[in-house]
N, C-alpha and C positions, 0 to 999 in steps of 0.2 A: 229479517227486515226491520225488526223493533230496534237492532242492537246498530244497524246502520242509523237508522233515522236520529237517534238517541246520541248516535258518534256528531253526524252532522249540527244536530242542535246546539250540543254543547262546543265546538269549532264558533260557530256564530258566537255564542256568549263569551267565547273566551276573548274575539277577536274585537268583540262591540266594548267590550271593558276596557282593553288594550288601548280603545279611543278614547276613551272616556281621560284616563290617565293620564294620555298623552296631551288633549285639549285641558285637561286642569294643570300639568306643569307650563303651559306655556301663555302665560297671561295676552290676552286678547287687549294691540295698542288699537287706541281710535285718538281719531286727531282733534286736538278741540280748537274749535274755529274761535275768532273775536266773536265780542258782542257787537262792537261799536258799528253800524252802518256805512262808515267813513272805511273801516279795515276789510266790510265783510264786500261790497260789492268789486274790489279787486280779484277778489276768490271766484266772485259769481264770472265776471268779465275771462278769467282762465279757463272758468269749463264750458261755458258758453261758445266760444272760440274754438275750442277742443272737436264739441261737436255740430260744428260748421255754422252756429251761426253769428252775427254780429252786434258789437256792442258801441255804443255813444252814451255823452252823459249832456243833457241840455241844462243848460243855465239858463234860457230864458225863450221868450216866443220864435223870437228869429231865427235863433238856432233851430230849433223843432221846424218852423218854416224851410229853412234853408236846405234842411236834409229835404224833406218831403220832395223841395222842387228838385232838386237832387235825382232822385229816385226815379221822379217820373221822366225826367227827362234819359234816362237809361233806360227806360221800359217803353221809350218811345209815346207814351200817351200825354192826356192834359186832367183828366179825371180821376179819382179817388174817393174809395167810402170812408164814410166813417160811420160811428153807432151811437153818437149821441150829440144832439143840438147844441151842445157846449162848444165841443169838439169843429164841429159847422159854421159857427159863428168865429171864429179865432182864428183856425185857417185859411176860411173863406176873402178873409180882408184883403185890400188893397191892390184888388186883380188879378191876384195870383191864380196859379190852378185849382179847378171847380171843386169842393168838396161834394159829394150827392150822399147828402144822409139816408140812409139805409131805413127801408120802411118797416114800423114795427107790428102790422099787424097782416098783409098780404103774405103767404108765404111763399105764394109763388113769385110776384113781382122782387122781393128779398130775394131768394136764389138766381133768377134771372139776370138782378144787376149785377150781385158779388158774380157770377159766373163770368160775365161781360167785364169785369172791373178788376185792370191788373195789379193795383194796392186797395191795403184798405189799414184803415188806423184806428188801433182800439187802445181802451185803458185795460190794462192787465189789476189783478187784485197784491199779488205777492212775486217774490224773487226768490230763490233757493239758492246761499250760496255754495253749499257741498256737489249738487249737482248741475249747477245752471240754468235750471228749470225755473218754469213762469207757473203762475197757478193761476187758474183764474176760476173764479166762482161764478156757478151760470146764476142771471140777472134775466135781461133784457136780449129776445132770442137775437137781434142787430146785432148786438157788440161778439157773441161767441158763436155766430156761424161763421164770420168773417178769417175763425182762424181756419177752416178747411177748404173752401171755395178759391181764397183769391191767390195772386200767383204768388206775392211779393205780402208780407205782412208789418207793418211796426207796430210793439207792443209799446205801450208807455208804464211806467212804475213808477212810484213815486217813490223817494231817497229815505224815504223813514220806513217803505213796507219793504226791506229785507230779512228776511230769517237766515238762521243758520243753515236747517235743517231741516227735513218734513216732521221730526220731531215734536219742532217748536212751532211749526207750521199751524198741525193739526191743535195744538195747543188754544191756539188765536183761533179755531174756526168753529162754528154750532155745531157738536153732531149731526148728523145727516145731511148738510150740507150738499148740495150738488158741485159737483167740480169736476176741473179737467187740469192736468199738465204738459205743458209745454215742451218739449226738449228738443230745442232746435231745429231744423226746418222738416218735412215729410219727407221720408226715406225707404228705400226697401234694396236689399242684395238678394233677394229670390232666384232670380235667374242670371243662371252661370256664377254667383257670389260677385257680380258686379254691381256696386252700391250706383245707385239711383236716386238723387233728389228732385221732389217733388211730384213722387208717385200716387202719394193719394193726397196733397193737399199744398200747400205754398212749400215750391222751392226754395224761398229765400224770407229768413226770416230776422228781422233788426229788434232787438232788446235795448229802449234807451231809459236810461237813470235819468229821471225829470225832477229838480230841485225843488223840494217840498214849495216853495212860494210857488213856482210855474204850474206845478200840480195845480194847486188851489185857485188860481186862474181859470187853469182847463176843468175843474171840475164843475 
C-alpha cells in the first residue's frame, strides 16, 4: 500500500515539475495598451461591441440630447430617469422628453419608478479598455440602482476617466471602495446554452464617451 501511494506521489511531483519547466521556457506575451485616452477608448469601443453592447462619443449637449430622444422613441415611451439634478436640468430643456429624477431617499418609490421606466441615464465613474467594462463606484443609491432595474441603460464617462486596465483602475480607487462592473448588457445561456439578454437586468446597454467640457456641464 505504502509503496503504491509513494509510486503515485512522486508521478504528481514529477508531472507538476514538468509544468513548471515548461511554463518558465515559454515567456508569458501580454499586450500593452496606449496610455493616451485619444488611443485607448478605440480599444474600449472593440470589446464593448464584442460583448453586445453599444458605443457613441458626444461632443456636446445635443448630441447627448439627440440620442436620448433617439432611444425613447424605439422603446416607444416619453419618460426617463436619471440620478442626479444636474442630469434633470440639462435634458429636461426645451420640451423635450420628461426627465423624472429618481428619488434618493424612498426606496420603494425608487424601485417602483426605475421598474416602471424603460431608460434611465447615469454617470458612470471609469472605462476599461482591455475589457470594455464600466466601473462605477457606489455614491448616491439613484444613480446605481438604475443599472439593474431599467430596460435600456446609458452610461456617461467622461474622455479623461479611461484606464487601461483594472490594474491601473484599482490604482486610482481608495481601498475598500464599494464598486461594481459593468460588462455589457444582463445576460445568461442557462437553459438549453441559449444566451438571453436581459435576464436579470437591462437588455440593452449604451456606453458614451462625453468630451471632458460636456462632462463638466453635466456634472
Amino acid at each position: 500500500m505504502n509503496d503504491s501511494r509513494d509510486k503515485i506521489l512522486n508521478d504528481i511531483r514529477q508531472a507538476r515539475d514538468k509544468a513548471q519547466v515548461s511554463s518558465e521556457a515559454i515567456p508569458e506575451e501580454q499586450e500593452s495598451l496606449p496610455g493616451n485616452p485619444d488611443e485607448l477608448w478605440p480599444r474600449f469601443e472593440q470589446e464593448l461591441v464584442r460583448i453586445a453592447g453599444e458605443f457613441h462619443i458626444l461632443e456636446d449637449l445635443g448630441a447627448l440630447q439627440a440620442l436620448v430622444t433617439g432611444i425613447l422613441q424605439q422603446l416607444g415611451t416619453n419618460e426617463f430617469a436619471v440620478g442626479r439634478a444636474s442630469l434633470q436640468k440639462a435634458l429636461g430643456a426645451n420640451d423635450r422628453p420628461r426627465p423624472v429624477l429618481v428619488p434618493e431617499t424612498d426606496p420603494v418609490e425608487r424601485r417602483t419608478l426605475l421598474d416602471t421606466t424603460k431608460l434611465a441615464v447615469s454617470m458612470a465613474s471609469f472605462a476599461i479598455a482591455e475589457t470594455g467594462s464600466v466601473a462605477f463606484l457606489y455614491g448616491e443609491k439613484s444613480e446605481t440602482l438604475s443599472l439593474f432595474l431599467s430596460e435600456c441603460v446609458i452610461l456617461l464617462v467622461a474622455e479623461k476617466h479611461i484606464v487601461r486596465d483594472k490594474t491601473e483602475f484599482f490604482r486610482r480607487v481608495r481601498p475598500g471602495t464599494s464598486l461594481v462592473f459593468i460588462s455589457g448588457p444582463s445576460r445568461t445561456a442557462d437553459i438549453e446554452k441559449v444566451l438571453v439578454l436581459g435576464a436579470h437586468g437591462p437588455s440593452r446597454l449604451v456606453v458614451c464617451c462625453v468630451r471632458n467640457a460636456l462632462w463638466e456641464e453635466l456634472s
